[in-house]
One Martini backbone bead per residue (centre of mass of N, CA, C, O) as a GRO file, in nm:
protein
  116
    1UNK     BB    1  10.038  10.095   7.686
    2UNK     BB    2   9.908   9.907   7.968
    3UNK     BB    3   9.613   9.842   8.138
    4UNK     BB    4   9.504   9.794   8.471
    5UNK     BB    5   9.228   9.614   8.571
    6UNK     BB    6   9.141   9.887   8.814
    7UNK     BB    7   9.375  10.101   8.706
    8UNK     BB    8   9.620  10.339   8.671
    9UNK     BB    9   9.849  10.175   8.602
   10UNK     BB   10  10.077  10.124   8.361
   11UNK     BB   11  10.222   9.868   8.106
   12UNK     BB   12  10.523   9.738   7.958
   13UNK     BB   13  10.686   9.489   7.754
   14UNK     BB   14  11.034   9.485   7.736
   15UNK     BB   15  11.042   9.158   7.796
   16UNK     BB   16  10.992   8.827   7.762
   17UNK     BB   17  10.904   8.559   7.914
   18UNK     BB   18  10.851   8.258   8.096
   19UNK     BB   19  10.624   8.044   8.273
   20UNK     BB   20  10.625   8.130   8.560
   21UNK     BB   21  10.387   8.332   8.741
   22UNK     BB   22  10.277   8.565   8.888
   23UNK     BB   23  10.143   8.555   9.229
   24UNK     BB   24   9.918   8.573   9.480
   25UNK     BB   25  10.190   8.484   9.695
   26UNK     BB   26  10.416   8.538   9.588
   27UNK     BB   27  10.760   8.509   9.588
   28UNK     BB   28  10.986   8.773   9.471
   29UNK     BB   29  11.259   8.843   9.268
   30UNK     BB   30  11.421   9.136   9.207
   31UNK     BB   31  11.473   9.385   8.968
   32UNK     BB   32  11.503   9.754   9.029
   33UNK     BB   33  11.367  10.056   8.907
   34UNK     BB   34  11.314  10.401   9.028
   35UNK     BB   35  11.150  10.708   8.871
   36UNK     BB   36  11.079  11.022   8.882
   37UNK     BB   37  10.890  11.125   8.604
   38UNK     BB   38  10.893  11.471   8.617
   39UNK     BB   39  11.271  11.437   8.666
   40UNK     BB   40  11.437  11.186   8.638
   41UNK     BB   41  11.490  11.069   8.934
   42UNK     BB   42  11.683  10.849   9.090
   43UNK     BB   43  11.621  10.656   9.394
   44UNK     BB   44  11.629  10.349   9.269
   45UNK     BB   45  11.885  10.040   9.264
   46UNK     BB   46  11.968   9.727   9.275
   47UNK     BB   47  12.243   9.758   9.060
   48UNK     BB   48  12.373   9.908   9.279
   49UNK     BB   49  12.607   9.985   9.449
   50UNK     BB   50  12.546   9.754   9.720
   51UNK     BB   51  12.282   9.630   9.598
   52UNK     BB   52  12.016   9.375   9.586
   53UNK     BB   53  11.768   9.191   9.510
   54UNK     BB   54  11.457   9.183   9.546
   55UNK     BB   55  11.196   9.087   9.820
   56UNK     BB   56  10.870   8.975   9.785
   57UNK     BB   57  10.505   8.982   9.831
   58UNK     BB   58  10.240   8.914   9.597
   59UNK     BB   59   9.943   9.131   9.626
   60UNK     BB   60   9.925   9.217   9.987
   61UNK     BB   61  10.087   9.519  10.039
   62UNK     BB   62  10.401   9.523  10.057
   63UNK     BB   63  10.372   9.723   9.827
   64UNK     BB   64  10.301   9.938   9.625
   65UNK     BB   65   9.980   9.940   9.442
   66UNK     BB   66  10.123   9.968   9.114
   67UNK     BB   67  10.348   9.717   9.170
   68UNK     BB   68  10.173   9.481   9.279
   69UNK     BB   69   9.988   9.490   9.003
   70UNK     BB   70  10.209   9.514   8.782
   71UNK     BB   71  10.356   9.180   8.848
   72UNK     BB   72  10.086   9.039   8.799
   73UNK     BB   73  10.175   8.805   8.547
   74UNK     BB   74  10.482   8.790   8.595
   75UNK     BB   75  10.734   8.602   8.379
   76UNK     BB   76  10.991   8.465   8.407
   77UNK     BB   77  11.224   8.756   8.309
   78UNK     BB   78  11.008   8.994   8.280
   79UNK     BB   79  11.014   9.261   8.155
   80UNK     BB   80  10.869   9.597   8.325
   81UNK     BB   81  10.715   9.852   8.287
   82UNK     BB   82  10.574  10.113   8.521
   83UNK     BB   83  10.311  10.334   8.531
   84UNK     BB   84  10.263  10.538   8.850
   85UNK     BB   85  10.073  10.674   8.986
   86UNK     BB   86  10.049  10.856   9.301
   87UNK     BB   87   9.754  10.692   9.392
   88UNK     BB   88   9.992  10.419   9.360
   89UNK     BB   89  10.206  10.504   9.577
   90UNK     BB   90  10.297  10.784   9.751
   91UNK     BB   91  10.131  11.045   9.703
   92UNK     BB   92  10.106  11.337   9.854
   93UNK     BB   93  10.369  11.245  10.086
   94UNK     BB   94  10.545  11.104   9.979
   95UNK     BB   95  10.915  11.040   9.957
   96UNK     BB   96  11.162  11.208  10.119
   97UNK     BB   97  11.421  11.018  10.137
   98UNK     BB   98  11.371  10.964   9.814
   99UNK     BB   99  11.268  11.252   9.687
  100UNK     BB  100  10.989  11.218   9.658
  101UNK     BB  101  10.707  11.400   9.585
  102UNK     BB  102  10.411  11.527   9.624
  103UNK     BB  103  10.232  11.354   9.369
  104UNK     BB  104  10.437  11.173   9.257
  105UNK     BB  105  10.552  10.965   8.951
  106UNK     BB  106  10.618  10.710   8.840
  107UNK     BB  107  10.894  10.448   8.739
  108UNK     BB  108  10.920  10.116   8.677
  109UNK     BB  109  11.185   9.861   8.637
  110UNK     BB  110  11.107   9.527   8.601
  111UNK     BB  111  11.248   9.207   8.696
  112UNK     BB  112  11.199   8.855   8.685
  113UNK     BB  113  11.414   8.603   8.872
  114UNK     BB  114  11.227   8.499   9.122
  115UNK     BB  115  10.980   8.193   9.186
  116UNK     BB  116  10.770   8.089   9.483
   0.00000   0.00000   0.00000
């Protein structure tokens, strides 16, 4: 696994893309999967029956900032693990709507599909 410089997210790159890649403010559609860490609970699955591929803008603070920072630099195609601490998700306060629990570490597998 590779340290995100500034940041104590890492991540490993299963899969290399080509082309164009992500950049701050950059529109991205994805495939993700997160399960937290401590449990290998899947929470959230793009792939599963009823999910669509999620979209977002690259860099902003509009997703948890482990993931934010951790898709900056991948080029379409490029699937990349991304292991976020807590304090780099979603904290103390957890998200238990998805039982993610208070200080739980993630793992989030992302494909990048569409970049705009």
């Amino acid at each position: 696994m590779q340290a995100l410089a500034g940041y104590a997210t890492k991540f490993e790159v299963v899969r290399a893309g080509a082309g164009q890649v992500v950049k701050k403010g950059s529109t991205v559609t994805v495939h993700a999967t997160g399960t937290v860490k401590e449990s290998g609970y899947k929470f959230w699955s793009t792939k599963d029956p009823g999910q669509s591929p999620f979209e977002y803008q690259a860099g902003v603070g509009g997703v948890i900032t482990g993931w934010d920072q951790g898709c900056l630099g991948m080029a379409l195609g490029e699937i990349r693990r991304l292991d976020i601490p807590a304090h780099e998700g979603y904290g103390a306060s957890g998200f238990p709507a998805w039982k993610i629990p208070p200080n739980g570490s993630l793992i989030f597998e992302i494909e990048v599909l569409k970049i705009k």
